[in-house]
C-alpha positions in Angstrom: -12.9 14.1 -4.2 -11.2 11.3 -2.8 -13.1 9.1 -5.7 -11.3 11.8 -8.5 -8.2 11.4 -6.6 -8.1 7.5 -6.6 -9.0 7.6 -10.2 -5.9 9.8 -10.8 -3.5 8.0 -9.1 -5.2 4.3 -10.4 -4.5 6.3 -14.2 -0.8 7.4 -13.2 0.5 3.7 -11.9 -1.1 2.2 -14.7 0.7 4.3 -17.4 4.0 3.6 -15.7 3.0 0.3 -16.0 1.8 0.3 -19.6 5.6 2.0 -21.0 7.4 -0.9 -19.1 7.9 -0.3 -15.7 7.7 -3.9 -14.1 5.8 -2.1 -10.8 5.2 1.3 -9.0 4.6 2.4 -5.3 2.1 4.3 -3.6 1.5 6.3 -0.6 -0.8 6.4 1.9 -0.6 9.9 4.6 -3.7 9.7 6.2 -2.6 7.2 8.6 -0.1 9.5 9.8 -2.5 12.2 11.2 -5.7 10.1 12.2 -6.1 6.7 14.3 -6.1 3.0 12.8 -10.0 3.6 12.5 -10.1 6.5 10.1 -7.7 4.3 8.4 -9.8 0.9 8.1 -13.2 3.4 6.7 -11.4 5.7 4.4 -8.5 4.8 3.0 -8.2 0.9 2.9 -11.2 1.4 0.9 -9.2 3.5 -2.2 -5.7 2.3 -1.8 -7.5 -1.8 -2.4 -9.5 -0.4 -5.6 -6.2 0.7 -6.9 -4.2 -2.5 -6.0 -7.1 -4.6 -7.8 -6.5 -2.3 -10.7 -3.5 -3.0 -11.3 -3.2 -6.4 -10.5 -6.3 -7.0 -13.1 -3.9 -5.0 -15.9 -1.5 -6.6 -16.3 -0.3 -10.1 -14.5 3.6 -9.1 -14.0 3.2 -5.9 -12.6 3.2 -5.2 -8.8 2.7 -2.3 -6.4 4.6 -1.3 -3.4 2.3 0.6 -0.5 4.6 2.8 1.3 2.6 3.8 4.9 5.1 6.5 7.2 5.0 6.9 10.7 4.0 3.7 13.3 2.2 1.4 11.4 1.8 -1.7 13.3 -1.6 -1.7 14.3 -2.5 -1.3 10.6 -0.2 -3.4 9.2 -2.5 -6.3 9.0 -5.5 -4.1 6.7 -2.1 -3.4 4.7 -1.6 -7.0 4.1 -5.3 -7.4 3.6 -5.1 -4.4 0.6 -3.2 -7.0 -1.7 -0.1 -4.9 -2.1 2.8 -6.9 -3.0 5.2 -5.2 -0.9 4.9 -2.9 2.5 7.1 -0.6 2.6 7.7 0.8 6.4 9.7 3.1 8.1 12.0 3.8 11.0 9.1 4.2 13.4 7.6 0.5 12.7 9.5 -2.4 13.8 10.2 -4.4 10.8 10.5 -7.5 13.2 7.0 -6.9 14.7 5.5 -6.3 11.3 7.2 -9.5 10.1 5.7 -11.4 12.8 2.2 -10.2 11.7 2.6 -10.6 7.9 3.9 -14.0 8.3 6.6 -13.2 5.7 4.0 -12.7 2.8 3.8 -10.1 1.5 7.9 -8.5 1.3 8.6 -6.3 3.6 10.8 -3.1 2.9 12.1 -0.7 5.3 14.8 -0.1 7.8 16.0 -3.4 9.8 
């Protein structure tokens, strides 16, 4: 299921892409209702096959991985997916997250 699913989405970003949208954004809610663990053996797996697809489609575009809920023990595998931007939210601190990253990749979310 989850391969069907990933195919989908993969599909749906890159048709954005391909009628000129410079980027799109995807989300991630498992992390939200399971531990950092689940996180690392399910979905890092999925949302770093999507990434690579569509970084490999087209050169320009880029793709935002939105995460909800407290995400600092999981920001680093977030770095490590290749998205261009992490997009946090009120419950991660976007200074602790910073501090992780190392500034690379852009961070967006409350300050």
């Amino acid at each position: 299921m989850l391969d069907i699913c990933c195919k989908a989405v993969t599909r749906y970003a890159l048709a954005q892409i391909e009628v000129g949208a410079h980027g799109t954004s995807i989300g991630e809610v498992v992390s939200q209702l399971s531990s950092p663990k689940i996180f690392r053996e399910i979905s890092y797996f999925y949302i770093k096959k999507l990434i690579n697809a569509v970084h490999n489609h087209k050169v320009s575009s880029f793709l935002s991985l939105h995460i909800c809920g407290k995400a600092i023990e999981i920001v680093k595998d977030m770095v490590d997916t290749g998205a261009d931007i992490l997009e946090l939210d009120q419950k991660t601190n976007p200074y602790k997250a910073r501090e992780i990253t190392g500034g690379k990749p852009s961070i967006l979310g409350p300050n």
